[in-house]
C-alpha positions as CSV (number, residue, x, y, z in Angstrom):
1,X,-35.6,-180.2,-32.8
2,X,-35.4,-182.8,-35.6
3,X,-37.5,-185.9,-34.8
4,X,-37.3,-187.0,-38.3
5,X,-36.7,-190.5,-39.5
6,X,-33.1,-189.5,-39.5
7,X,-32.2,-188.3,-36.4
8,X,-34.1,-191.4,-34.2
9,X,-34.5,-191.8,-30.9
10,X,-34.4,-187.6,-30.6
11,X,-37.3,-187.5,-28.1
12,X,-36.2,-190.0,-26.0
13,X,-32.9,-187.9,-25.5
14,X,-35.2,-185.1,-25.0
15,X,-37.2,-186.3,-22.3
16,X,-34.3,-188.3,-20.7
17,X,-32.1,-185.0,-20.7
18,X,-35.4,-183.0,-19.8
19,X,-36.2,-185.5,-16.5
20,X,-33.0,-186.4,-15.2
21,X,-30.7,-183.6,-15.8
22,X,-33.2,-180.7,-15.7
23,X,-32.0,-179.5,-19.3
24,X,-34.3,-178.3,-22.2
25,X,-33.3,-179.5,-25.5
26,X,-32.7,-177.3,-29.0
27,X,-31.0,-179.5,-31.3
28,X,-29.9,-183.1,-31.6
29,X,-27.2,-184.3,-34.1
30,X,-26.7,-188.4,-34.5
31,X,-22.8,-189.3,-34.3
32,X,-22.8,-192.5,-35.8
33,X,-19.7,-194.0,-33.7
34,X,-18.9,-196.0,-31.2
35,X,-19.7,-199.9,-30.5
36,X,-20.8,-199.9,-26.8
37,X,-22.7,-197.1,-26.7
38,X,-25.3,-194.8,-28.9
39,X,-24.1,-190.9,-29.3
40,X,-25.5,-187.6,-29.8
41,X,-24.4,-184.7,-30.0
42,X,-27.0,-182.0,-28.0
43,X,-27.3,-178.6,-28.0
44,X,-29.2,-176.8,-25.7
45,X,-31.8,-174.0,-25.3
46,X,-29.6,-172.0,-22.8
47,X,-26.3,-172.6,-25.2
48,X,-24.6,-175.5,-23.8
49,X,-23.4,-178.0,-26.2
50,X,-23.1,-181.4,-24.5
51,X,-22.2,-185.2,-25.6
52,X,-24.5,-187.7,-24.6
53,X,-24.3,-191.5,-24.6
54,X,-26.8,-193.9,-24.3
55,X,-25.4,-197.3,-23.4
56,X,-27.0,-200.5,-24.7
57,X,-28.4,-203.4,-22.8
58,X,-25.6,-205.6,-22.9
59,X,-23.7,-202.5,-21.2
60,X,-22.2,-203.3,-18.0
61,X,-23.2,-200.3,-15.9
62,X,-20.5,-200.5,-12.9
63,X,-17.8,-200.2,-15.3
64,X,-19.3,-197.5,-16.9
65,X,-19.9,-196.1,-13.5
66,X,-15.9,-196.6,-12.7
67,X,-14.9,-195.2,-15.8
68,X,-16.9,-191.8,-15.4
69,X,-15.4,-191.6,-11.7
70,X,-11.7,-192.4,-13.1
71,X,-12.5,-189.3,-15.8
72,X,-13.9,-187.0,-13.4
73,X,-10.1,-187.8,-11.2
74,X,-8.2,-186.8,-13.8
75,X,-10.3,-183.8,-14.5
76,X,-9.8,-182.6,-11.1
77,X,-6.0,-182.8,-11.8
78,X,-6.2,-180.5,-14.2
79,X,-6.2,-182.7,-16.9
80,X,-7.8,-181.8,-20.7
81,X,-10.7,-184.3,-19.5
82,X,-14.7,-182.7,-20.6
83,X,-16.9,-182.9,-17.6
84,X,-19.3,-185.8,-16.9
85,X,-22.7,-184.0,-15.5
86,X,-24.4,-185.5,-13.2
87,X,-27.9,-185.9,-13.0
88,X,-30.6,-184.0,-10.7
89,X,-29.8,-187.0,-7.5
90,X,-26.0,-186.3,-8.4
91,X,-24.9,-189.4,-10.1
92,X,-22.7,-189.5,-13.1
93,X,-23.8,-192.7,-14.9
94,X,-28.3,-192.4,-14.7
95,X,-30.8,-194.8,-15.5
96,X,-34.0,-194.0,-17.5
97,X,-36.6,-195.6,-20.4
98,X,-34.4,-198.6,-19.5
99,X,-31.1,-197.6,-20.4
100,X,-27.7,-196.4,-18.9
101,X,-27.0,-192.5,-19.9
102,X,-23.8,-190.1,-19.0
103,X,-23.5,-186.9,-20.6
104,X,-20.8,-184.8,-21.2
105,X,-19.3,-181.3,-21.7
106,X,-18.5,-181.4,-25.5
107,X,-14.8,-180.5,-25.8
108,X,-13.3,-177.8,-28.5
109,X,-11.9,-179.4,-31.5
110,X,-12.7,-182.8,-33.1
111,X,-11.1,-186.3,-33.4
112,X,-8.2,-186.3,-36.3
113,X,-7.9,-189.3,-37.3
114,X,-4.9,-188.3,-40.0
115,X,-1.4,-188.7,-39.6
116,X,0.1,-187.3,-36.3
117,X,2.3,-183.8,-36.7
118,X,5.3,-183.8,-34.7
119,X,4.1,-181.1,-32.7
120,X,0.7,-182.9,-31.7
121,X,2.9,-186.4,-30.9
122,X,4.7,-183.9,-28.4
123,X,1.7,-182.7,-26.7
124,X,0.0,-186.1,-26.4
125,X,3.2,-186.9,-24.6
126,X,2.7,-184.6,-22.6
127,X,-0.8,-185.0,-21.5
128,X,-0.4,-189.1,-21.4
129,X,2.8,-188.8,-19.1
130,X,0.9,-186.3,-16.8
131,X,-2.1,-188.6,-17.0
132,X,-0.2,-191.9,-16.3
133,X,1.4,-190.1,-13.4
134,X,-1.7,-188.7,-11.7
135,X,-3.5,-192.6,-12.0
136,X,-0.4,-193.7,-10.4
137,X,-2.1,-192.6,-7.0
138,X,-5.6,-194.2,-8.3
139,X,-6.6,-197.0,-6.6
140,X,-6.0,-200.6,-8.6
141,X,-9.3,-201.3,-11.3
142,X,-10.5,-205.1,-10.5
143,X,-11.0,-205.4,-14.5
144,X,-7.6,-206.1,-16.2
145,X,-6.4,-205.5,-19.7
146,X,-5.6,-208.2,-21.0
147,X,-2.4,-209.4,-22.7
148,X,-2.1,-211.9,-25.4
149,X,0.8,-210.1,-26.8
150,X,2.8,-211.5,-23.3
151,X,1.3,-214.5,-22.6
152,X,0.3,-216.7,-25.2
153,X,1.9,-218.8,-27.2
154,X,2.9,-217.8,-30.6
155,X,1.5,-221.0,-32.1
156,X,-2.0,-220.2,-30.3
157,X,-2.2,-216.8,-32.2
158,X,-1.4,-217.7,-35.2
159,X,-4.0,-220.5,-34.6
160,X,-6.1,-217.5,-35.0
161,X,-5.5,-216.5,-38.5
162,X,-7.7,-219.7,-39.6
163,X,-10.1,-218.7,-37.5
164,X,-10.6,-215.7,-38.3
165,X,-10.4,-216.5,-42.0
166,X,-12.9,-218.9,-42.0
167,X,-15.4,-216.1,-40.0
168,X,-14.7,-213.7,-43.2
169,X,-15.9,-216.3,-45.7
170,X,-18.9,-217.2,-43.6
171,X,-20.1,-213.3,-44.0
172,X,-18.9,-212.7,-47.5
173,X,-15.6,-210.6,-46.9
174,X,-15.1,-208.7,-49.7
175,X,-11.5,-208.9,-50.3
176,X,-11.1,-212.4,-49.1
177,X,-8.3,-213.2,-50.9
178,X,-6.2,-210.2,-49.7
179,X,-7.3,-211.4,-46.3
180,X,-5.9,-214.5,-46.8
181,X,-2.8,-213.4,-47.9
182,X,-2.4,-211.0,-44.5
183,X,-3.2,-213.7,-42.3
184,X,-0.3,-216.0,-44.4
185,X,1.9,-213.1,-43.4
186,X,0.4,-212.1,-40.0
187,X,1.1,-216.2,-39.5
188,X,5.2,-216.2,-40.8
189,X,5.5,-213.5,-38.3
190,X,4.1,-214.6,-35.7
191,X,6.4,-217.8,-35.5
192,X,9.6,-215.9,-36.8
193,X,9.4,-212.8,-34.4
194,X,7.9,-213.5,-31.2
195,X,10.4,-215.1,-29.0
196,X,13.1,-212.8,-30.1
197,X,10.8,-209.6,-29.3
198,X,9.6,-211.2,-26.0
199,X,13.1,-212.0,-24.7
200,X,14.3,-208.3,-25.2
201,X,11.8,-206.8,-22.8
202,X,12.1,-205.9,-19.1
203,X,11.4,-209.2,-17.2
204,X,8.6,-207.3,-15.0
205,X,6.5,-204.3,-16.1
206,X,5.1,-201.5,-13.8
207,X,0.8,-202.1,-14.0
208,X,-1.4,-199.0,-12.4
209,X,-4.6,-197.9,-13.0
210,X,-5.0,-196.7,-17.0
211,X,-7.4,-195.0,-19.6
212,X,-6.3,-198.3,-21.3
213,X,-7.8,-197.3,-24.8
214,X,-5.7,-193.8,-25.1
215,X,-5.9,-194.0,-29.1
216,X,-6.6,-191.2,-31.8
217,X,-10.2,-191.8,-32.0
218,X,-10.7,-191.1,-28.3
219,X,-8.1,-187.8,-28.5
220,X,-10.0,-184.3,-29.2
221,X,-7.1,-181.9,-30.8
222,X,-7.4,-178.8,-31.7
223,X,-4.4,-176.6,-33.5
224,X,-1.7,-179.4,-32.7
225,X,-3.2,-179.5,-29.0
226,X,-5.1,-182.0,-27.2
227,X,-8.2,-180.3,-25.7
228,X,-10.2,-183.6,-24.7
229,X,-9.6,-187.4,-23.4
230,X,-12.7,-189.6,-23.9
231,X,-13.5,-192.7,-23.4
232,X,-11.9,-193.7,-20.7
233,X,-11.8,-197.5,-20.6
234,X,-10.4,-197.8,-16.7
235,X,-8.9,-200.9,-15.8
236,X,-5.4,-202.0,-15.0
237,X,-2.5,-202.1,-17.4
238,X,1.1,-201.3,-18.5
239,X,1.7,-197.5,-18.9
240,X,4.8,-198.8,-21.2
241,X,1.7,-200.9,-23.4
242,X,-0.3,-197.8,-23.6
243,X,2.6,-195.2,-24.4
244,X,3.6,-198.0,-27.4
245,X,0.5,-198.4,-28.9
246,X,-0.1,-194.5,-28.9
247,X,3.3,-193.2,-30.3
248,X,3.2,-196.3,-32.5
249,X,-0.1,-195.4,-34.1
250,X,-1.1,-197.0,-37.1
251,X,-2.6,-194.1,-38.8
252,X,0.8,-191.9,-38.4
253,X,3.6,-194.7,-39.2
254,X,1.4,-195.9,-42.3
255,X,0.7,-192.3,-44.0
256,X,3.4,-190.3,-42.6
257,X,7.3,-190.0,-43.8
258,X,8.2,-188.4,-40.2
259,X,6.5,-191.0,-38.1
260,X,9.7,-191.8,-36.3
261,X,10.7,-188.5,-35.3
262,X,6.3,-188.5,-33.7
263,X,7.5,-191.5,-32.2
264,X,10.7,-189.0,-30.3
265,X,8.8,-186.4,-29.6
266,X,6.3,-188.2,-27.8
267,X,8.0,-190.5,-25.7
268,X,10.8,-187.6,-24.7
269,X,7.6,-185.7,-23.5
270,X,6.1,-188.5,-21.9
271,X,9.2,-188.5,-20.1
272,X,9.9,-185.5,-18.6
273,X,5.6,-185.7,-17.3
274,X,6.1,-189.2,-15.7
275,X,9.8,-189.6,-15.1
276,X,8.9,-192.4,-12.7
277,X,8.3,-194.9,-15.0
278,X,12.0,-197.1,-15.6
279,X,13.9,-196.0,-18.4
280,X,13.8,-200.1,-19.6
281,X,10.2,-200.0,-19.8
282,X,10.0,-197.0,-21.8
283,X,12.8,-198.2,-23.9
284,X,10.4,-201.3,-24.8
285,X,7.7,-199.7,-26.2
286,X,8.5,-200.3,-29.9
287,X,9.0,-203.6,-29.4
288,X,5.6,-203.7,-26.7
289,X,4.0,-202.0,-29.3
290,X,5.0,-204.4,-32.2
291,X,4.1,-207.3,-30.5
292,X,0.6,-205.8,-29.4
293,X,-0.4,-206.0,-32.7
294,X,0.8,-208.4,-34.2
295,X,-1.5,-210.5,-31.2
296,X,-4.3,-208.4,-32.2
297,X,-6.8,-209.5,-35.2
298,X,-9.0,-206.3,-34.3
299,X,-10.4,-205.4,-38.2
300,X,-9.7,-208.3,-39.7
301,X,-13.4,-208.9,-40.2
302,X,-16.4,-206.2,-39.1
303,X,-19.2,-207.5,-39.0
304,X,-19.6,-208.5,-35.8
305,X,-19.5,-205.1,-34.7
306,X,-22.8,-204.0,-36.6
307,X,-21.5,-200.7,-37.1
308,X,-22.7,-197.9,-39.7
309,X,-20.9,-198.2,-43.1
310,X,-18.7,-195.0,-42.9
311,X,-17.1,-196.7,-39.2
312,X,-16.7,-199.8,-40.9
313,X,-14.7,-198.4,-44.1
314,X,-12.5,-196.5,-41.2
315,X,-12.1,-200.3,-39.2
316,X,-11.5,-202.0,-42.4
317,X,-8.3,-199.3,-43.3
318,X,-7.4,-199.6,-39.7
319,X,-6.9,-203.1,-40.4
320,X,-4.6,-202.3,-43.5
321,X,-2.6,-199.2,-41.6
322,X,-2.1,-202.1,-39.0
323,X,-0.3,-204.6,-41.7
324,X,1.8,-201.5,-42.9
325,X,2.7,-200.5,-39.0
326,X,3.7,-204.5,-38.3
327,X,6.0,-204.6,-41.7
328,X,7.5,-200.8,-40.9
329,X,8.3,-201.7,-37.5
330,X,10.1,-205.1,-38.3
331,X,11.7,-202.8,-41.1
332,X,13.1,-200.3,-38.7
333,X,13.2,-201.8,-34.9
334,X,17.3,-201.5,-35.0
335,X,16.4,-197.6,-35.5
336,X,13.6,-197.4,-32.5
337,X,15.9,-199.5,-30.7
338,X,19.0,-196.4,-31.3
339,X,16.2,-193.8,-30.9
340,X,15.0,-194.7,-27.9
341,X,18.1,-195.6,-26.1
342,X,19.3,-192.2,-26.3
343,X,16.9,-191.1,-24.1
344,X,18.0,-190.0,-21.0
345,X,15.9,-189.4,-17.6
346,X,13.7,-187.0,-18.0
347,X,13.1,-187.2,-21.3
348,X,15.9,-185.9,-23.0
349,X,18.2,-187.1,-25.4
């Protein structure tokens, strides 16, 4: 096992995974992701090859609690969900050398963070509407997503853009002037579009229990299939808010010519899983989507987030995929708007 300067904290994963889950370690691999929590991936003397977090002290350890019981739910429906282990007294979330651990079954594939395939958009359709309608019957989180993007004003967002300016010359952004220059625009938009984009959508949306952070990074795919959902979040939201920000994903619409026809294939799929959800709702997902991020500043500075330097080169061309997304949308939103009303119950169009 490598204990080198490296690979820190490998005995303490040792020992924790040796006392509390009965499990002898072989080797331990850093993964240097992830804001909430440190992870490793383990492999074990007897074969097993396992994901382990360690949470940090700030870690609120009920919700991590509630999230593990909300992924071991889904699971049990037969869901593409790895399974939380729980340790020797039977508990999924365990406490030891003063910190929060859950470990996991590590699932086959990896996170792809490129452009979306048509075929993959389909089958994260699939999975999301079978997921939305098996935490239909879960019982209501007390933590809420929030909403910005519904509920505050226009004028207090783009309040924001100076805000958050001023935070990236405090810390020495090093493109400040592009910054500046997105936040102009992030500012223009926010004024000219929100009321329009607001007074198109359904006057209530359905809330139920969600994953509520159902993004790339937390997808494991392998061959255009999704063969792991991590990082369950679990708290109450809009299922319409989480299928818009998925089939609207930056990553896809900014890098890839056939982002709309993503965009069909997954909501069609989600569809025919979770034909429960109104048509209306579904139907508002581009424009859900659009204003979710335009209400979001989320990479507009990093440093805050104290992450390694390759997971803050990714946040910092999130940021820029997210300017693309908010121009491409505005672009093509008559389109989305055609697209998506075609759909029929069921998902078909």
């Amino acid at each position: 096992m490598d204990m080198s300067d490296a690979n820190p904290g490998a005995a303490l994963v040792a020992d924790v995974l040796e006392d509390r889950y009965g499990l002898v370690v072989d080797v331990i691999e850093p993964v240097p992701i992830g804001t909430d929590t440190i992870n490793r991936r383990v492999l074990t003397m007897d074969g097993l090859r396992l994901f382990v977090k360690e949470y940090r002290s700030t870690a609120d350890v009920d919700a991590a609690r509630a999230t593990w019981d909300m992924s071991e739910y889904c699971r049990a429906a037969q869901l593409p969900i790895p399974r939380v282990r729980p340790d020797l007294d039977g508990d999924l979330v365990t406490i030891a050398e003063g910190s929060a651990w859950a470990v996991t079954d590590e699932a086959p594939g990896r996170v792809a963070t490129s452009a979306m395939t048509v075929a993959l958009a389909e089958d994260i359709g699939v999975v999301m509407g079978r997921m939305h309608r098996v935490l239909a019957a879960y019982p209501m989180p007390q933590r809420v997503q929030q909403s910005r993007w519904r509920t505050i004003t226009a004028t207090e967002a783009a309040a924001r853009c100076t805000k958050v300016l001023a935070m990236a010359a405090r810390h020495g952004h090093d493109q400040l002037e592009q910054l500046r220059s997105d936040l102009d625009q992030r500012r223009e938009d926010l004024q000219k579009h929100t009321s329009r984009l607001r007074q198109r959508l359904p006057h209530t949306l359905v809330e139920q229990a969600l994953h509520a952070d159902l993004t790339r990074t937390n997808l494991i795919v392998l061959a255009e299939s999704v063969t792991g959902v991590i990082d369950f979040r679990g708290v109450r939201a809009m299922p319409a808010w989480e299928l818009g920000r998925a089939a609207f994903d930056p990553r896809t619409v900014a890098h890839s010519t056939e982002w709309i026809a993503c965009v069909q294939a997954m909501v069609a799929a989600y569809c025919s899983e979770n034909p429960s959800l109104p048509l209306p709702e579904v139907r508002a997902c581009a424009r859900i989507a659009l204003l979710y991020l335009l209400f979001s500043f989320y990479g507009a500075t990093t440093t805050e987030y104290g992450l390694p330097h390759e997971a803050e080169t990714d946040l910092k061309q999130h940021w820029h995929d997210r300017q693309s997304t908010i121009r491409l949308l505005l672009n093509h939103l008559d389109d989305l708007d055609d697209a998506l009303s075609a759909l029929a119950p069921g998902g078909r169009s």
